[in-house]
N, C-alpha and C positions, 0 to 999 in steps of 0.2 A: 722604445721608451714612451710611455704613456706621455702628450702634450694636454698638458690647459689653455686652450684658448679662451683666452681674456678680455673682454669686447675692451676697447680702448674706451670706450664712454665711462667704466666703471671707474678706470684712475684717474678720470678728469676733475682736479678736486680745484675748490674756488681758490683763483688767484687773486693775492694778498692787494694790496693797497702800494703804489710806486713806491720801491726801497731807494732811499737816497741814502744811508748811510748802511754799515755791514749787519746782516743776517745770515741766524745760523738756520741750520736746515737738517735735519734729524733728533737721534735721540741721543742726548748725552751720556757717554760708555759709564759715567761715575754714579750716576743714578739707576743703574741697573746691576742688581746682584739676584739674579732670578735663579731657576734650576736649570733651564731650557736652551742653553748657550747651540749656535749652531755652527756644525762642521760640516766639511765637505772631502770624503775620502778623495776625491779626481777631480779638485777647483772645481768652482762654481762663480756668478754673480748673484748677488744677493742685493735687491733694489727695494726700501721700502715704500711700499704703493698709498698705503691708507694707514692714521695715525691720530686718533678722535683728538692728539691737545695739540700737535706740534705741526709744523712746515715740511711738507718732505718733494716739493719742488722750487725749484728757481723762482723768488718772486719775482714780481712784474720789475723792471730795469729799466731809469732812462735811456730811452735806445736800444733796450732791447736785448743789452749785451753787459756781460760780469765777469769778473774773474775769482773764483774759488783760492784763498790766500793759504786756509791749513785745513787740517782734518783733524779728528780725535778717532780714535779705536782702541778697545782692548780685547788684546784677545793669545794663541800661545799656538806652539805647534808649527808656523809655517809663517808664511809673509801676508800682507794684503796690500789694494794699492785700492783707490777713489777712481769711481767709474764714473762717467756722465752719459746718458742715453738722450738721445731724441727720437721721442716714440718708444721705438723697443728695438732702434737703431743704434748700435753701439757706435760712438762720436768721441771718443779723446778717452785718457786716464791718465795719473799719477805716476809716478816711481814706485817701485814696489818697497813698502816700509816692511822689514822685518818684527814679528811681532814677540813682546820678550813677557809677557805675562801680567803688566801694569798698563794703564792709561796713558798712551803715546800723543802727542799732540806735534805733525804732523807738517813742517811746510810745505805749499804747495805754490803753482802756477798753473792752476786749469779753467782756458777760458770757455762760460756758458754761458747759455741763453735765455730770456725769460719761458719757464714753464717746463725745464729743462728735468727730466728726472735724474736723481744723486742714487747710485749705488755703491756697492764694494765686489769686490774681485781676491778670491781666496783661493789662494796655493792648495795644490794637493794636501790634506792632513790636519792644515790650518782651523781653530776655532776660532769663534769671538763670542763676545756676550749677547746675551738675548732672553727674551723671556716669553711667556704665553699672557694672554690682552683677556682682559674681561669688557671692554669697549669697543670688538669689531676691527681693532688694529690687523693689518697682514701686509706680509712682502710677497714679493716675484724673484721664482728663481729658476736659474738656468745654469743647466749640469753638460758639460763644463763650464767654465767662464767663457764670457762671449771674445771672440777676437777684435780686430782692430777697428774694425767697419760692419762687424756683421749686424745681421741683420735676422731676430726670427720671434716668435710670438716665445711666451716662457714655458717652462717644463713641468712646474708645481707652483701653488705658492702655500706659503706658511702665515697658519694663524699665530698672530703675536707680532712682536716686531724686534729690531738686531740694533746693538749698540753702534751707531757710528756715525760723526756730527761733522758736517763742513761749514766752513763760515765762505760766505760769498760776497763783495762788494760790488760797486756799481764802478764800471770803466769811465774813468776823468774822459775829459772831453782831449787830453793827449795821448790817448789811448792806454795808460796805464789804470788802476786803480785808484779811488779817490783816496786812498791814503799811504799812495804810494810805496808798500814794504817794499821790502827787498827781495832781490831773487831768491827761491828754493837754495840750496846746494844741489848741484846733480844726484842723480838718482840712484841709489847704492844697489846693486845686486848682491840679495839676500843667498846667495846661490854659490858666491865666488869662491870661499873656500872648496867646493867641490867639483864645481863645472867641468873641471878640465880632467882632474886628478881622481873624484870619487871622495868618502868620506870613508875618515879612519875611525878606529876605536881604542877605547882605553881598556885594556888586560891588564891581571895581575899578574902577580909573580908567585901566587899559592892561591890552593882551591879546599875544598874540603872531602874527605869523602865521607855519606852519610846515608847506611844501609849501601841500597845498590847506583847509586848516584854521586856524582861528582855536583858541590856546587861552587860555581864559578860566576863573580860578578862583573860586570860589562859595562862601561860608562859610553856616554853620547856624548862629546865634547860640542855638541853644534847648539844654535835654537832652533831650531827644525827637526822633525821626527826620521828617522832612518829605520831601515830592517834591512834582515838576510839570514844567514845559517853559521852556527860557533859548529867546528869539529874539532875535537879531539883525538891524538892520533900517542900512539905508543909507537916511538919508530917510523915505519911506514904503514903499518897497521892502524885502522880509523877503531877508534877506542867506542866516541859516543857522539850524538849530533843533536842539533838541537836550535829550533826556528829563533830568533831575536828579532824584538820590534821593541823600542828604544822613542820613548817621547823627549821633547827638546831638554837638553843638558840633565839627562837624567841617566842614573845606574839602577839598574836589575839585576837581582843574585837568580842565574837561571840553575835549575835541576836537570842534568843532563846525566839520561840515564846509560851506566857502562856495564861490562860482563863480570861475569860471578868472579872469574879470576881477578879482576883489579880489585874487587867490591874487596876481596879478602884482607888482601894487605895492610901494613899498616900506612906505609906511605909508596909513593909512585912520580918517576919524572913523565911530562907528558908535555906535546906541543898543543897549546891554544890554536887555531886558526879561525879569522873571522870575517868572512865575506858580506862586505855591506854594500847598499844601495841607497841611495837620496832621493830627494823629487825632482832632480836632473841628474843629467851625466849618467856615468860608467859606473858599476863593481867598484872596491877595490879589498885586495887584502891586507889583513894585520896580521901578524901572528906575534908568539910571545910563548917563550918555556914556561913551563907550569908544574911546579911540584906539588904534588895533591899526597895532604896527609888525613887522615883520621884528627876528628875536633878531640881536644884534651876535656878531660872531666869539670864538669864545673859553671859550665854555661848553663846546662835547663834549672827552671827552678820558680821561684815565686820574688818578684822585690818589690821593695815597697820602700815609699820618698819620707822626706824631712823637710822642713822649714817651708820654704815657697811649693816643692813637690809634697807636701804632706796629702796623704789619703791617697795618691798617685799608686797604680798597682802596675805590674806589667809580669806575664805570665810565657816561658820561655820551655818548649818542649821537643824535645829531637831535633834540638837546634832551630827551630822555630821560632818569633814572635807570633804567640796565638792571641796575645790581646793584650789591650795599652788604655787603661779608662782612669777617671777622677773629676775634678773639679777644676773650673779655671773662671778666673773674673775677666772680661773682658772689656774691650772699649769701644763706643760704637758712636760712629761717628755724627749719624745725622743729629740725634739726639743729643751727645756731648755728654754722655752719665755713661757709665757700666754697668754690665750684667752678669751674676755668674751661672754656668753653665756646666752640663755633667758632659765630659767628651767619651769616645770611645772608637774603638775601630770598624766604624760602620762603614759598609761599601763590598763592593766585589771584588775588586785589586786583590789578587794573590797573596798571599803574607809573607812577611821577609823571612828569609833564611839569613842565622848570623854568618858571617864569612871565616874563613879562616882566622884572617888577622884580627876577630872579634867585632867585624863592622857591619852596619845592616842601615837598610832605610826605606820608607812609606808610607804614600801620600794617597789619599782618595780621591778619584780620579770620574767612578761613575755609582752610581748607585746610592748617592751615599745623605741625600734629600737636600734640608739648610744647610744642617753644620757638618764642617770641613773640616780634617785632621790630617796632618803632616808631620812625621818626626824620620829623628836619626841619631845612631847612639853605635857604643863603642861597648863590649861587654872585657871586661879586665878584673879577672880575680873572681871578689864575689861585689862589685859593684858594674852599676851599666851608666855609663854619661852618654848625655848628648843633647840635641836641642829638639824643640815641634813648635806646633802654631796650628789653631784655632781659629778658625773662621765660623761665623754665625752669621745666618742672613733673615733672623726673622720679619715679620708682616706687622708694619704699624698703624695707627691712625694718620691720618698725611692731609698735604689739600691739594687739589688739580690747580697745578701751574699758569692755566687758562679760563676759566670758569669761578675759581675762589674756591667750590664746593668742597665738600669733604670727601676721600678716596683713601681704600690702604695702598701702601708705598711700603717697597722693599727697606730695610736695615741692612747696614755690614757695620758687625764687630768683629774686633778679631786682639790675640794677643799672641803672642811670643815668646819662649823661656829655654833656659839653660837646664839640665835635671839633672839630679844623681839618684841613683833608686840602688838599693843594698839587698842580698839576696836575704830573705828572711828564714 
């Protein structure tokens, strides 16, 4: 693995003025809705070094010494916990919060030191928010995350800078903090549903078959990402196999391809089997009988919405969603006005297959620029229900938080809606 050696002169940024009362120290996760979010498939730390408006070490402390009270982070996929380095010594961390896809705010108990650098520590799989700097902003990062004490120069760093803000106070002269909160709760392990046992999955109880393929869809009942292998077996005969990777609390309708003899019939009993794995622990299996029929007539087609979904299109082919676009007004928050917007199914995520029992669902995930599109629906008869949501992160006029001056600043709008679409 290629290292960047980082002269330590480079992250020695001017220390602030004595904090006598609480300062925060990074970037606030609610102010940033960038494209840039970063992940770590095998944990990493993630430490921001440089930050042209904000704090991103320990200020100066009577005495020399502070205690870190909460953290903020947003971010999905896996857990993360508040790192504190000295130097590029790794010296203490948090509990590890599980992260659920909103802006977590975080209590702590981590005591530090003036000049002290603040990072983050991400689970295998785990994202968070982040964006790319027009200001010279970057972090340091080190793949995998660093252990308890270690100790070594970092691995990359990244231009831009990662959502995640600790607030630090100055240690009373009793050795707690000058405003004495309370203890943390102990530290949950994000992990426990599977540690011991492995992680299960959610099967049905019908699949479809379509052309030479069975589709069968697969829920993640955790917040953390899992994968492994679905087979399908006739008997003791292996029908059709087929890789699964499952993001947090999420279902995927997979295509798993089978032999001409099954493809023929009209319908077929068959055993699910579903060997998963986490970001600890063991395997485990699931399985589950599966009756796979041929889909009934009546799902491809054209539909199109009424009243709140007016002008709403969604377009339904060999049991596919090929596409889901319209208009939607939105709310946005920094500004406090709405905007309307033309959605549509941009991104590289797979497209849904309906399921048997008529259900599907799909969320853009990468590729997909500002605006974000998530729905799910039900097809029944000749109408399709179901909900989605719209996210919009366009670029505004703004001001730098520190200087007055004028700077663009990211936007999040977003909205939410019920739909009924009629097959036209």
């Amino acid at each position: 693995m290629h290292r960047l050696i980082l002269p330590l002169v480079l992250a020695a940024l001017a220390v602030p003025a004595t904090a006598t009362a609480s300062e925060t120290i990074g970037v606030d996760p609610d102010t940033v809705y960038g494209a840039t979010p970063q992940t770590c498939d095998n944990g990493c730390t993630i430490v921001q070094d440089v930050n042209a408006n904000l704090a991103v070490r320990v200020p100066d402390l009577p005495g020399g010494r502070g205690v870190i009270t909460s953290w903020k982070v947003r971010g999905s996929g896996g857990s993360a916990r508040l790192r504190r380095l000295d130097g590029v010594t790794a010296a203490g961390a948090t509990g590890w919060a599980t992260l659920t896809g909103a802006t977590q705010t975080v209590a702590a108990s981590l005591p530090v030191h003036s000049g002290d650098r603040i990072g983050i520590d991400l689970s295998a799989g785990a994202t968070i928010a982040g964006d790319e700097s027009l200001y010279g902003d970057s972090a340091l990062l080190w793949k995998p995350a660093l252990g308890a004490a270690e100790s070594s120069q970092p691995d990359d760093q990244i231009a831009g800078y990662v959502a995640y803000q600790a607030v630090v106070e100055p240690v009373a002269e009793g050795g707690g903090s000058q405003s004495q909160s309370p203890p943390p709760p102990p530290p949950v392990d994000p992990y426990a549903p599977i540690r011991a046992s492995g992680p299960t999955v959610g099967l049905p109880g019908s699949g479809t078959l379509s052309k030479r393929a069975v589709l069968v869809t697969v829920t993640n009942p955790y917040a953390f990402a899992i994968d492994g292998k679905l087979t399908l077996k006739k008997g003791r005969k292996v029908a059709g196999k087929a890789r699964v990777k499952l993001a947090p609390s999420a279902s995927r309708t997979l295509k798993v391809k089978v032999s001409r003899a099954i493809a023929r019939k009209r319908s077929v009993k068959l055993t699910a089997t579903a060997v998963m794995k986490g970001p600890v622990g063991k395997a485990r299996t699931t399985k589950h009988a599966l009756k796979v029929s041929r889909a009934k007539g009546g799902i491809d087609g054209k539909y199109g919405g009424k009243g709140v979904s007016a002008g709403w299109v969604m377009v339904i082919d060999h049991g596919v969603v090929q596409n889901f676009n319209g208009t939607m007004t939105l709310y946005c928050t920094k500004q406090k006005t709405q905007e309307t917007v033309t959605f549509a199914m941009v991104g590289s995520d797979p497209k849904p297959h309906v399921g048997a029992d008529g259900t599907f669902a799909w969320e853009a995930t990468k590729d997909y620029g500002f605006q974000k599109l998530k729905f799910s629906g039900r097809v029944s008869g000749s109408n399709v229900t179901g909900k989605m949501m719209v996210e919009d992160r366009p670029l505004i006029p703004g001001t730098d938080p520190v200087s007055g001056m004028p700077r663009i600043v990211p936007e999040y709008c977003f909205a939410g809606a019920d739909y009924t679409l009629t097959r036209k």
